[in-house]
Each structure stands twice: as C-alpha cells, then as structure tokens.
N, CA, C and O of each residue as an XYZ file, in Angstrom:
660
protein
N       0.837     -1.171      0.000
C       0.000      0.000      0.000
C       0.886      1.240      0.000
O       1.916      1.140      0.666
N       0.666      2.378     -0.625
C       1.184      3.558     -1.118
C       0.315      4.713     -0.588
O      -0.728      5.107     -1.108
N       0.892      5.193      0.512
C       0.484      6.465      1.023
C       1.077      7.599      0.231
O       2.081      7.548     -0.480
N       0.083      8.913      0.532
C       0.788      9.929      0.035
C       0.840     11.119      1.203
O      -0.178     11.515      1.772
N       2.505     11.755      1.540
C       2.266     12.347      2.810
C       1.936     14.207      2.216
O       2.056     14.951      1.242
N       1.475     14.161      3.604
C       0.629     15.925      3.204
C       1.696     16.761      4.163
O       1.522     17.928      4.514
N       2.786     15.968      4.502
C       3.703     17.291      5.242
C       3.997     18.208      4.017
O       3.826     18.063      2.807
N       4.582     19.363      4.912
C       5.249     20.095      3.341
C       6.555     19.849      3.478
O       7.082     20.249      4.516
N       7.658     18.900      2.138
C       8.685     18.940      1.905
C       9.459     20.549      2.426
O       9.006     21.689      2.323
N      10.858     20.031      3.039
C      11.112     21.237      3.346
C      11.599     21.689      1.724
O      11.476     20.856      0.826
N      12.236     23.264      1.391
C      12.353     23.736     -0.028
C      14.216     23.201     -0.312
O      15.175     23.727      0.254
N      14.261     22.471     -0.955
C      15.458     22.126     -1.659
C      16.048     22.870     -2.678
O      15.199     22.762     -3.563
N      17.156     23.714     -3.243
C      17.189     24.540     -4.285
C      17.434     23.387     -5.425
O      16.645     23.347     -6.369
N      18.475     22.486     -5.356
C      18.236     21.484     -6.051
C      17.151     20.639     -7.184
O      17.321     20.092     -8.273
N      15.849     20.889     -6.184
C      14.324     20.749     -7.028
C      14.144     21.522     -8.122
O      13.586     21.139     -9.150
N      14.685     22.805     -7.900
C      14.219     23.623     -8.703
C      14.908     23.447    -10.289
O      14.201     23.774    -11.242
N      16.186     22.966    -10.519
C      16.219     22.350    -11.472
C      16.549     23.876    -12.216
O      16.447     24.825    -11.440
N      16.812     24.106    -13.189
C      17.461     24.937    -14.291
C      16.683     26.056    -14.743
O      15.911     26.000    -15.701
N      16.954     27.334    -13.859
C      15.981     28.255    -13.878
C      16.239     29.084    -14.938
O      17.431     29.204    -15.222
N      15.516     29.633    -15.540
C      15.507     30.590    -16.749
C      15.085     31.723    -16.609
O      14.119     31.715    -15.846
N      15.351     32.777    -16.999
C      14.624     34.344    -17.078
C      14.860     34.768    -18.616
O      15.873     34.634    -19.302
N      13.316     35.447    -19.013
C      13.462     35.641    -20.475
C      13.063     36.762    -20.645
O      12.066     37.218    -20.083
N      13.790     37.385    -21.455
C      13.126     39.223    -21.528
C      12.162     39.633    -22.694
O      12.852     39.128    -23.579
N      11.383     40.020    -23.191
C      10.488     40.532    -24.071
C      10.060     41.727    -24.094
O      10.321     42.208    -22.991
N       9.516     42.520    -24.774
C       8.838     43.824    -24.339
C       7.378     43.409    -25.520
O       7.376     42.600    -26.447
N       6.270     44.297    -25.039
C       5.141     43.922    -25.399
C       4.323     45.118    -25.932
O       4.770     46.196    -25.539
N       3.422     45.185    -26.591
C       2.622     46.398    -27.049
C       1.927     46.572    -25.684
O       1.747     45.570    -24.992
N       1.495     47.881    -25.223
C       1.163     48.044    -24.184
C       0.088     49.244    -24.068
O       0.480     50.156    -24.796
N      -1.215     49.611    -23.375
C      -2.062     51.014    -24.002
C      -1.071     52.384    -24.100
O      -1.345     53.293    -24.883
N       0.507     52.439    -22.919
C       0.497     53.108    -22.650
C       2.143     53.061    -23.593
O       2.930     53.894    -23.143
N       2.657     52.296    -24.677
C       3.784     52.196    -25.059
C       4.234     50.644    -25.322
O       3.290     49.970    -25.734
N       5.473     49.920    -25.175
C       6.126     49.225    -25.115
C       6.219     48.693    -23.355
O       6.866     49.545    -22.746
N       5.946     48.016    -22.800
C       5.948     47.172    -21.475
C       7.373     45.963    -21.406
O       7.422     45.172    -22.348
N       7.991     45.902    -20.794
C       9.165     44.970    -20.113
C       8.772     44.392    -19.352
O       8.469     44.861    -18.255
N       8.577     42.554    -19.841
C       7.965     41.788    -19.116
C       9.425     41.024    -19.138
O      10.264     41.284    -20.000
N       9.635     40.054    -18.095
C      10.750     38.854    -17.755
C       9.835     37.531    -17.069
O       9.116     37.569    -16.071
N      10.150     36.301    -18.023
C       9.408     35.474    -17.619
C      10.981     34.952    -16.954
O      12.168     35.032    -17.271
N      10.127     34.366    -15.812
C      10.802     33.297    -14.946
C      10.594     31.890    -14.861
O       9.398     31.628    -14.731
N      11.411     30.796    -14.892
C      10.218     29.520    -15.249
C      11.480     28.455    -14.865
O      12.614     28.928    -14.798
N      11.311     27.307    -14.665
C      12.367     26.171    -14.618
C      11.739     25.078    -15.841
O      10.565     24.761    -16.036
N      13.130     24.591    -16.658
C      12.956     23.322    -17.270
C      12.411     21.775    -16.601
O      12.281     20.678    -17.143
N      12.177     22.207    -15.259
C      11.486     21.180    -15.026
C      12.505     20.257    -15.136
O      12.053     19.184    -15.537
N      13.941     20.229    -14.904
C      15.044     19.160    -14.683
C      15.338     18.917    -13.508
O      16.244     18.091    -13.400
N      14.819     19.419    -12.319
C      15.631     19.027    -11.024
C      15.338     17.577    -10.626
O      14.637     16.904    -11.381
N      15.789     17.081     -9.572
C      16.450     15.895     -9.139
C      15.039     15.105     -9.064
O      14.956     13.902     -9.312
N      13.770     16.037     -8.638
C      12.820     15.148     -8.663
C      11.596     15.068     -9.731
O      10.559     14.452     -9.488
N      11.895     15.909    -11.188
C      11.443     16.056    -12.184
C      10.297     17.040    -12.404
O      10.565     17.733    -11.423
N       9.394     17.546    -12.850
C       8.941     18.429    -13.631
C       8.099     18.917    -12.022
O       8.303     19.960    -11.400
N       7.208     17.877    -11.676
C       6.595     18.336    -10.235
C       7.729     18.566     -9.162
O       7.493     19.632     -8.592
N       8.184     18.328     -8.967
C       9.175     18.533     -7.497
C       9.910     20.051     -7.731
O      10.332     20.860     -6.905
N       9.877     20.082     -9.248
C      10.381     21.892     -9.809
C       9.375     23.084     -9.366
O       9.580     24.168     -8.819
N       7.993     22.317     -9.912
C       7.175     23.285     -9.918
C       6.999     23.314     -8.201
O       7.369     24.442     -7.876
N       6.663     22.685     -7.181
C       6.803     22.657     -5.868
C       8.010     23.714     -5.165
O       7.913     24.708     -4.446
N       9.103     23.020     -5.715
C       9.874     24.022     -5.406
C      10.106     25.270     -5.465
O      10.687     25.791     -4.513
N       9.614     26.251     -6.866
C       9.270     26.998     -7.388
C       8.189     27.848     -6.531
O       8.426     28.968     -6.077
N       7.210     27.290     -6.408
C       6.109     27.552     -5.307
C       6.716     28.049     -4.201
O       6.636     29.238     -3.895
N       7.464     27.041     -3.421
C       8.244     27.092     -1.847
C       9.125     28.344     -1.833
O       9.295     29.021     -0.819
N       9.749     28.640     -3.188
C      10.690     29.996     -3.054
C       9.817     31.211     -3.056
O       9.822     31.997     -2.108
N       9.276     31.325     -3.822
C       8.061     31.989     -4.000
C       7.352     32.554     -2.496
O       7.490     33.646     -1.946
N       6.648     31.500     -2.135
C       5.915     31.590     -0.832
C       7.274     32.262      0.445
O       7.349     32.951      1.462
N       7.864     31.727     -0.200
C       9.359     32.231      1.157
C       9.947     33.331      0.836
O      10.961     33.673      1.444
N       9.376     34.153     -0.266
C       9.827     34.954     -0.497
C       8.599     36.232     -0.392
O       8.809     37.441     -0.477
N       7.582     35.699     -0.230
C       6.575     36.725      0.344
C       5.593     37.005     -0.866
O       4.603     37.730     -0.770
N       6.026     36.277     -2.128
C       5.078     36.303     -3.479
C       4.207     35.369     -3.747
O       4.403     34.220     -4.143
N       3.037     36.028     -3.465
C       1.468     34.623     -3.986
C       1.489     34.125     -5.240
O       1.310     34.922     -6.161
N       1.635     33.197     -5.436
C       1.439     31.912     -6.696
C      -0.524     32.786     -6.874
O      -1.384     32.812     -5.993
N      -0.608     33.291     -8.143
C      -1.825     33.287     -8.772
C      -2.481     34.630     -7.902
O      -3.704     34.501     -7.864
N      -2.132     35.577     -7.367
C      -2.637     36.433     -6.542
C      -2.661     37.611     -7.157
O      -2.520     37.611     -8.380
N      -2.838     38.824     -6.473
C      -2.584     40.192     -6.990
C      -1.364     40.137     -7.431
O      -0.552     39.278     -7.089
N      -1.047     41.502     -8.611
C       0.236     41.609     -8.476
C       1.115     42.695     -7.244
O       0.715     43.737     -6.724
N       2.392     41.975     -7.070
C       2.634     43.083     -5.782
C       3.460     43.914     -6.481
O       4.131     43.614     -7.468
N       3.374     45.110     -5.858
C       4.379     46.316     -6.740
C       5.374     46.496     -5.609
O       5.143     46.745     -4.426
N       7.140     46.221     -6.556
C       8.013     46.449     -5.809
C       8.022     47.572     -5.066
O       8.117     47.645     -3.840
N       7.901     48.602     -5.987
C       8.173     50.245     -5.799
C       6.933     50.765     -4.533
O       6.697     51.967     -4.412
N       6.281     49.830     -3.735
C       5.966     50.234     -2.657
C       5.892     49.091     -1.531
O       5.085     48.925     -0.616
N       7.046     48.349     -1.934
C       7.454     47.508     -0.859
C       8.768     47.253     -0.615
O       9.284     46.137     -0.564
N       9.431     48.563     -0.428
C      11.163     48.300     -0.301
C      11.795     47.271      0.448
O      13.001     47.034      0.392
N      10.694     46.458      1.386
C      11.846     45.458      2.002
C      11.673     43.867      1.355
O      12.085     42.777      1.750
N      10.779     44.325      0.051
C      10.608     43.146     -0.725
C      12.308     42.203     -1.194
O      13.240     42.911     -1.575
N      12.483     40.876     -1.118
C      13.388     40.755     -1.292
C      14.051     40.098     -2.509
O      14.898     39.205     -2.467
N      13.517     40.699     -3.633
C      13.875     40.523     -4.743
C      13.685     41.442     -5.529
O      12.667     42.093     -5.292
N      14.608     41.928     -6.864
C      15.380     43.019     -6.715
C      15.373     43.033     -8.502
O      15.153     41.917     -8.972
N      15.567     44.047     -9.436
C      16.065     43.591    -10.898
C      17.293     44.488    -11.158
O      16.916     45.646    -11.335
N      18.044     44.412    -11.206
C      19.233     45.161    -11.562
C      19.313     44.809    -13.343
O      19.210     43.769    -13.993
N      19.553     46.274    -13.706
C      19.490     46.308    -15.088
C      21.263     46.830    -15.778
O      21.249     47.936    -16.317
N      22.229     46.323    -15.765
C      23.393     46.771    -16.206
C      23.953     45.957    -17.609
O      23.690     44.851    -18.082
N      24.786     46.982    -17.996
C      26.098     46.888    -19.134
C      25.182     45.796    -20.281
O      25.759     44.871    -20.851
N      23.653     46.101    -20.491
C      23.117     45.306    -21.215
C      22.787     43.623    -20.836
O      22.811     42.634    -21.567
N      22.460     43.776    -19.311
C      21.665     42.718    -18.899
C      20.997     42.812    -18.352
O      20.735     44.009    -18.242
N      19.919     41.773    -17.363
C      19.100     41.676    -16.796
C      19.621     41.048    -15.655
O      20.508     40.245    -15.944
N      19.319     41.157    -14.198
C      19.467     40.029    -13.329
C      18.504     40.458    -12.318
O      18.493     41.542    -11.734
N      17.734     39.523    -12.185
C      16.889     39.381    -10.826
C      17.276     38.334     -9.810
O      17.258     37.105     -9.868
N      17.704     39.349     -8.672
C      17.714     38.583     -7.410
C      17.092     38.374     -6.639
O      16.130     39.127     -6.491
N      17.275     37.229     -5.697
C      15.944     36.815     -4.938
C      17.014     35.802     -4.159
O      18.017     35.218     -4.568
N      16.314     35.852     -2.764
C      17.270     35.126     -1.886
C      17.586     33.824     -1.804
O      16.741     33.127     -1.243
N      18.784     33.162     -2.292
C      18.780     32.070     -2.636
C      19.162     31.982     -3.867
O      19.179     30.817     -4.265
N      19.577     33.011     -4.871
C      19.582     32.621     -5.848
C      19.665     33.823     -6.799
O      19.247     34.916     -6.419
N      20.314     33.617     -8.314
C      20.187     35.224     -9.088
C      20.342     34.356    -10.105
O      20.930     33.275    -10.119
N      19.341     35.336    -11.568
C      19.311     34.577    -12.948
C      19.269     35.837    -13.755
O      18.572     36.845    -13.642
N      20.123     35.530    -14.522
C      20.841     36.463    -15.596
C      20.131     36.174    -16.785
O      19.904     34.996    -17.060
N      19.701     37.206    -17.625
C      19.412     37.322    -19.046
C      19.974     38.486    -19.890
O      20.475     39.464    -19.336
N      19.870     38.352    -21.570
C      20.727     39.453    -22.018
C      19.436     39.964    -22.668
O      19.246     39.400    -23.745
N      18.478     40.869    -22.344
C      17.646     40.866    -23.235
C      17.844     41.753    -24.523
O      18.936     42.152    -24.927
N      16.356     42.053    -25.233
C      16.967     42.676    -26.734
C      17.360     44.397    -26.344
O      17.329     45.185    -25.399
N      17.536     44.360    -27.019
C      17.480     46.137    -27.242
C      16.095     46.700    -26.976
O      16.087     47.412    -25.972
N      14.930     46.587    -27.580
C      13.986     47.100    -27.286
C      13.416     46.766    -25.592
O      12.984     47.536    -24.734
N      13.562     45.791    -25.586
C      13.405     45.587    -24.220
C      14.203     46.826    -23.050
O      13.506     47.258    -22.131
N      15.282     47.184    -23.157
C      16.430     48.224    -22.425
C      15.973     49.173    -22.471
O      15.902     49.845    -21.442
N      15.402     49.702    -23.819
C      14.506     50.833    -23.825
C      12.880     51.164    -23.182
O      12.377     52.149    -22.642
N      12.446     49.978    -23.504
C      11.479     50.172    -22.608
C      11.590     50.385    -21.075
O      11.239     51.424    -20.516
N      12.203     49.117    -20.345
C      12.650     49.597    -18.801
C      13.228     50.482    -18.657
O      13.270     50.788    -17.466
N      14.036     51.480    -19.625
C      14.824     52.199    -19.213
C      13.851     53.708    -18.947
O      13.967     54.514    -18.024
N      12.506     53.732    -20.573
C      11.163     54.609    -20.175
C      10.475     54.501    -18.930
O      10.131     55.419    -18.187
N      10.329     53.376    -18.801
C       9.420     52.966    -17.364
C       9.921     52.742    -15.950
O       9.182     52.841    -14.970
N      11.145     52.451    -15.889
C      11.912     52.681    -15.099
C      11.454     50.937    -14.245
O      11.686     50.851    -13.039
N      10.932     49.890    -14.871
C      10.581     48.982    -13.832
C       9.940     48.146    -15.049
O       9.300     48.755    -15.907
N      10.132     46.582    -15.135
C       9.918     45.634    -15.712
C       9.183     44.771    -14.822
O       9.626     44.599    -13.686
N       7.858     44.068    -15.277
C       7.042     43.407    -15.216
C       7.117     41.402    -15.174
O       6.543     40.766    -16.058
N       7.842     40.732    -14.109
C       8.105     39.388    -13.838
C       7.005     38.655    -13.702
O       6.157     38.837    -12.828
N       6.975     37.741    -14.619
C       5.941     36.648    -14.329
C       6.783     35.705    -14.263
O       7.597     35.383    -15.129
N       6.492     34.904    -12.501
C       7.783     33.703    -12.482
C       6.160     32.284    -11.980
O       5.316     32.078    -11.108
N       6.653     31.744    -13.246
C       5.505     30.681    -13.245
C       6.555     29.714    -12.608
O       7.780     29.724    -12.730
N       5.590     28.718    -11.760
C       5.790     27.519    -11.359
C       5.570     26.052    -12.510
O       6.033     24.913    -12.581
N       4.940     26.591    -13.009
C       4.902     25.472    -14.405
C       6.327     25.434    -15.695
O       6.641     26.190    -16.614
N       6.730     24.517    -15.308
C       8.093     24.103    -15.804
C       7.864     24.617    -17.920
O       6.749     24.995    -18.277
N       8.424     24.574    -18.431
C       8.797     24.658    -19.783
C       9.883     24.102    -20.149
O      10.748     24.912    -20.485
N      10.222     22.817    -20.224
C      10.790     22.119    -20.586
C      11.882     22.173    -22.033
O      13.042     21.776    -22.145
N      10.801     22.953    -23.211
C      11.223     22.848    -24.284
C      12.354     24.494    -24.448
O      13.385     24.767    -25.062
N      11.753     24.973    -23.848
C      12.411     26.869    -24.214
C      13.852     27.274    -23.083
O      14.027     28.232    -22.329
N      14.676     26.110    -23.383
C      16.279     25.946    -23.068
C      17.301     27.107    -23.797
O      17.662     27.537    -24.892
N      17.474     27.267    -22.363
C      18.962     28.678    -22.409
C      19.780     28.321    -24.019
O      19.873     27.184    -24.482
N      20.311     29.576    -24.684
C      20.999     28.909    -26.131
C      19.932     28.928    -27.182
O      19.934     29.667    -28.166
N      19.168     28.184    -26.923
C      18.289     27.810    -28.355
C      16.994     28.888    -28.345
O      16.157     29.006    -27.451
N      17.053     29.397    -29.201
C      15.814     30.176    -30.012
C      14.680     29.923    -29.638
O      14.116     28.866    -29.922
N      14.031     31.083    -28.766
C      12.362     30.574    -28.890
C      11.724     31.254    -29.871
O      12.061     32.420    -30.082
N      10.697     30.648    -30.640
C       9.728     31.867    -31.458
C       8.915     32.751    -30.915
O       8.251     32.275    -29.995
N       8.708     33.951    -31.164
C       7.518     34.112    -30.372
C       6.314     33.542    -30.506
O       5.676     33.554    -29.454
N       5.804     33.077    -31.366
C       4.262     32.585    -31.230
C       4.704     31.535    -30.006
O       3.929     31.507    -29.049
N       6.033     30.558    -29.942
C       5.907     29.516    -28.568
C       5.800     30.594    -27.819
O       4.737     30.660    -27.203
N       6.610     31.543    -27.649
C       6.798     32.672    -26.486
C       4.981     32.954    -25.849
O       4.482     32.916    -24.724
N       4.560     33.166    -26.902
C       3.176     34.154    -26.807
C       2.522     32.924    -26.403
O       1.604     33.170    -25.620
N       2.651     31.784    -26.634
C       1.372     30.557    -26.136
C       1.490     30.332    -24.699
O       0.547     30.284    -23.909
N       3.438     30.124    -24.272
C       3.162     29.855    -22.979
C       3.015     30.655    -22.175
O       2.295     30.577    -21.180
N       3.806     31.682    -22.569
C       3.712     33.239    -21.278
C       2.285     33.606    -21.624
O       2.147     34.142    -20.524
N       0.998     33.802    -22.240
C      -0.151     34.256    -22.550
C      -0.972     32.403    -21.955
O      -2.188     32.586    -22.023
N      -0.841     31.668    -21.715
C      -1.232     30.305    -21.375
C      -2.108     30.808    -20.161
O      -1.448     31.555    -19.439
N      -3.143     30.652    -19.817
C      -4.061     30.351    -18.077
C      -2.734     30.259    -17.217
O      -1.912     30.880    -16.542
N      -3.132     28.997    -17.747
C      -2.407     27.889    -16.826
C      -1.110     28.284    -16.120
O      -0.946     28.234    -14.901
N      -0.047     28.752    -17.180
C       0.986     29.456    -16.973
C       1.361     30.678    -15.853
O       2.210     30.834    -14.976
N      -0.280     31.793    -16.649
C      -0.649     32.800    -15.417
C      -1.114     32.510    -14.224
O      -0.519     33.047    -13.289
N      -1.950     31.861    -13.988
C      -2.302     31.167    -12.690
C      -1.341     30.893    -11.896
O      -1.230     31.498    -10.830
N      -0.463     29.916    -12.281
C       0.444     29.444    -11.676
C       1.925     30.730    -11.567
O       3.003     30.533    -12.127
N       1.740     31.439    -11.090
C       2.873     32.516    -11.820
C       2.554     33.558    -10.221
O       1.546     33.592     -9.515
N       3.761     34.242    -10.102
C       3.587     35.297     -8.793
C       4.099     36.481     -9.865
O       5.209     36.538    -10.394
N       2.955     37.430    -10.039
C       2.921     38.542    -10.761
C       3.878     39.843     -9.902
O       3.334     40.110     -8.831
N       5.006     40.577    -10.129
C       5.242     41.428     -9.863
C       5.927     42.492    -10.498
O       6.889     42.289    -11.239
N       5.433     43.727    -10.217
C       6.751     44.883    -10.795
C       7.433     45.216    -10.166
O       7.318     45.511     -8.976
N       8.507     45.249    -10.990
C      10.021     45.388    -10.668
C      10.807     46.771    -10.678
O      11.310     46.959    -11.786
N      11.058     47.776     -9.788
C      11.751     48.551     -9.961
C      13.104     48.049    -10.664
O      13.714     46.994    -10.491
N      13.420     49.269    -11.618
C      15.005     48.453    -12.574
C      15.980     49.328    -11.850
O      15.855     50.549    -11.757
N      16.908     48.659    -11.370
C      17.915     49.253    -10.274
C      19.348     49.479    -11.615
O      19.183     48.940    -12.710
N      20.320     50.091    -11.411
C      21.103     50.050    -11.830
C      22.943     50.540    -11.314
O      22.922     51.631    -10.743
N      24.170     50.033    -11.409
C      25.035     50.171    -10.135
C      25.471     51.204    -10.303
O      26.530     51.479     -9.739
N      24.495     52.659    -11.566
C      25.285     53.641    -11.309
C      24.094     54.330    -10.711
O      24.118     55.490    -11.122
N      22.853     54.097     -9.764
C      22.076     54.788     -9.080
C      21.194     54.801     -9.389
O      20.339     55.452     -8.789
C-alpha cells in the first residue's frame, strides 16, 4: 500500500532544477511594457513536479502569492527581490539565488522609459524553451499568454535598479 504524505517537503534549491529568465517587451495602451518570464525546465532531481513545488516554496518564502494580486516592488522596499538592469543585462535577485538574461534592445529601452519591468515567475516548468536555443515568439506568446501558466505565476513589478544609481 502507497500512502501519500501531506507534510510540506522542506524547499530544496536542487528541485528547482534549471531556472531561466526571459526578456520581451510587449505592445502596451500606454507604449512598449518589459515583461521577464521566470520559469524552470522542469530538470531538477525530482522532475517536472518537485520543480514546480519548489518553485512555489521559493516563492511563498519569499513573500510572493502563486496566482494572486500583483505586488508592486516600488511600494514595498523590504521586498526581497530586486532587478538590476546593467552593461546590457538583466538580473533578478531573490534570496537564494540570481538569474541572468541578455535581453533585446527594445526591451532596455522600454525599462529604461518605465523605469521597472514586469516578472511573471511561473511555477509550471517549460521544458522545451532551453537557455541557447531560439524561442519563437508565437511559442513565447502561447506559454507566457497560457491560463495555466498565469495562474500558476507570482505577478510582480520590478523597480530596474542600476550600479550607477
């Protein structure tokens, strides 16, 4: 017989398996918008669920609701995750951990108008849209525009920090 236990695993970073951050900018009412998806390949040690769990657990430990409002950095300074925008990258930190992207050009310009980029860090793994290889946008637009994806996702804006002030 096969029980299933309802403790909560404590959070392993390990689970989380091969995290990604992807930059885009989007038509928006008010201009061009800087969105960064966050997401894991769903490779860690205990496979696609034990990612998305984990994912969740950082999340929740980090003070961001899976599927909730979005929280706005820029009026929660002791929030603890952060986007630093330099020398033509991206990096969002978060305790436990930092993930680097190079995004496009238009993207730089937009955060650089708005002063703050828009993170959707889904718990639902994406397996196929691996660091290196080319995504299209229509894949781009199915999974980041997906329910499922949003649901599962802790919506926030990001003040864009940068190390010259």
């Amino acid at each position: 017989m096969t029980s299933t236990s309802s403790e909560t695993r404590p959070f392993r970073i390990a689970d989380l398996g091969t995290l990604v951050v992807m930059a885009w900018s989007g038509d928006a009412p008010d201009g061009d918008m800087p969105y960064l998806l966050a997401y894991s390949l769903g490779d860690g040690e205990g496979g696609p669920e034990a990612s998305a769990v984990a994912v969740e657990q950082l999340l929740a430990n980090t003070g961001l609701p899976v599927g909730g409002d979005i929280v706005d950095g820029s009026t929660r300074p002791s929030l603890p995750v952060s986007l630093l925008v330099e020398a033509g990258s991206a990096v969002v930190n978060m305790p436990q951990l930092n993930a680097q992207c190079t995004p496009p050009p238009e993207w730089l310009t937009a955060v650089g108008e708005r002063g703050f980029a828009y993170l959707v860090f889904t718990t639902r793994p994406w397996p196929e849209a691996q660091p290196g290889k080319a995504v299209e946008p229509e894949a781009l637009a199915a999974f980041a525009g997906a329910e499922e994806t949003l649901t599962a996702a802790a919506h926030v804006i990001l003040p864009a920090r940068s190390l010259r002030g």
